[in-house]
C-alpha positions as CSV (number, residue, x, y, z in Angstrom):
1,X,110.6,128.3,170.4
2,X,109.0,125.7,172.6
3,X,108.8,121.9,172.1
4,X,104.9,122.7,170.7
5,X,106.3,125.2,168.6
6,X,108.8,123.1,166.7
7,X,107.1,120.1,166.6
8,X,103.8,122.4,164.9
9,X,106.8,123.4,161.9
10,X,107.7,120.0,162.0
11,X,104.3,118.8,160.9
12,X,103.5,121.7,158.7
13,X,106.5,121.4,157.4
14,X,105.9,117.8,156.7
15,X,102.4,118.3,155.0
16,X,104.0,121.2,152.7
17,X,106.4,118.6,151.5
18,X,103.6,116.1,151.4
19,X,101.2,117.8,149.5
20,X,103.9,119.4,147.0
21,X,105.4,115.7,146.6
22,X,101.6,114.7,145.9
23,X,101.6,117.8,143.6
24,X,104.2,116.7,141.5
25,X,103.1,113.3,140.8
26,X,99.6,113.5,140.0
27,X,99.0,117.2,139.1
28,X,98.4,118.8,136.0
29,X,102.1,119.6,135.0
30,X,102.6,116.5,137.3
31,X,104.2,112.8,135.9
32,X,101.1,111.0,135.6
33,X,100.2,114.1,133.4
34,X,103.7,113.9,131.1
35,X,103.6,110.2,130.9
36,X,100.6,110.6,129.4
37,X,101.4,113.2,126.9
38,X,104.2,111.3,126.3
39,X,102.0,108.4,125.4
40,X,99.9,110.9,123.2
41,X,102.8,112.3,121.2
42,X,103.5,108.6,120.1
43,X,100.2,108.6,118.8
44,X,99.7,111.7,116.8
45,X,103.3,110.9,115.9
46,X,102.1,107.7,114.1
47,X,99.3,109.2,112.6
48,X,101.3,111.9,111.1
49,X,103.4,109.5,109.6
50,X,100.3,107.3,108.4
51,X,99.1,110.3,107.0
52,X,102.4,111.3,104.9
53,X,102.4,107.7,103.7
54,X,98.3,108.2,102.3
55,X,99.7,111.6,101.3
56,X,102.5,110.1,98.9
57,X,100.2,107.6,97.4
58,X,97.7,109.8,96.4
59,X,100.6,111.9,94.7
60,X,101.2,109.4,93.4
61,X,98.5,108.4,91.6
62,X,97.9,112.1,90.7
63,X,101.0,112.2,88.7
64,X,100.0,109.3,86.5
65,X,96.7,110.9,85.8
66,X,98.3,114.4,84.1
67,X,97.9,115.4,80.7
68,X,101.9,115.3,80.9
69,X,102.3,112.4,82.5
70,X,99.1,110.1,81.8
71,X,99.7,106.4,81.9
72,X,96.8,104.9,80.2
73,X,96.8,101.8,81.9
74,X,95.8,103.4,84.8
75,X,93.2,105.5,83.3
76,X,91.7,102.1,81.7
77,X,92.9,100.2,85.2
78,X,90.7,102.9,87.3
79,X,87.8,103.1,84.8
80,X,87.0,99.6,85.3
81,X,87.2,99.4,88.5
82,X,85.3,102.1,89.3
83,X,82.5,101.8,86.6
84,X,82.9,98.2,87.3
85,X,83.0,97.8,83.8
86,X,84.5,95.2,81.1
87,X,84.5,93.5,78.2
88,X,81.6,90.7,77.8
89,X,84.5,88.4,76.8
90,X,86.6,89.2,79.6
91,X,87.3,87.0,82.3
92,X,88.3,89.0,85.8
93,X,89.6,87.8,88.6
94,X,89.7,89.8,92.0
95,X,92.4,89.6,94.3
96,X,93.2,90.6,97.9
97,X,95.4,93.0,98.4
């Protein structure tokens, strides 16, 4: 092999590693593309656990509205509030949560 001949594999050879190197970093499977799944995960993770949170409230509130179970000071608690309804001698207050 000649001079032109090594230093033509020496260039390919260089642009293979190049382009593979280039591969890696921003390709589809590459590390721009994990980070970012990475960042993803974090998200869906948090939403799961949002999710599981709304999930046991609304258990929650299931279980005191059972024939077995019924707290009637709920039932009267969630009546008024969502027939906005009261007593003409009542005085209510509202307050932020």
């Amino acid at each position: 092999m000649g001079k032109h001949g090594s230093t033509a594999l020496s260039i390919g050879l260089g642009a293979a590693i190049l382009y593979l190197g280039a591969h890696a970093v921003t390709g589809h499977q590459g590390l721009v593309a994990y980070v970012g799944l990475q960042a993803q995960e974090r998200t869906l993770e948090q939403r799961a656990a949002s999710l599981e949170d709304e999930h046991a409230a609304l258990e929650a509130r299931a279980a005191r509205m059972r024939p077995e179970t019924l707290d009637l000071d709920y039932l009267d608690e969630r009546a008024r509030v969502t027939l906005a309804a009261g007593d003409s001698e009542e005085i209510v207050f509202a307050l932020d949560r």
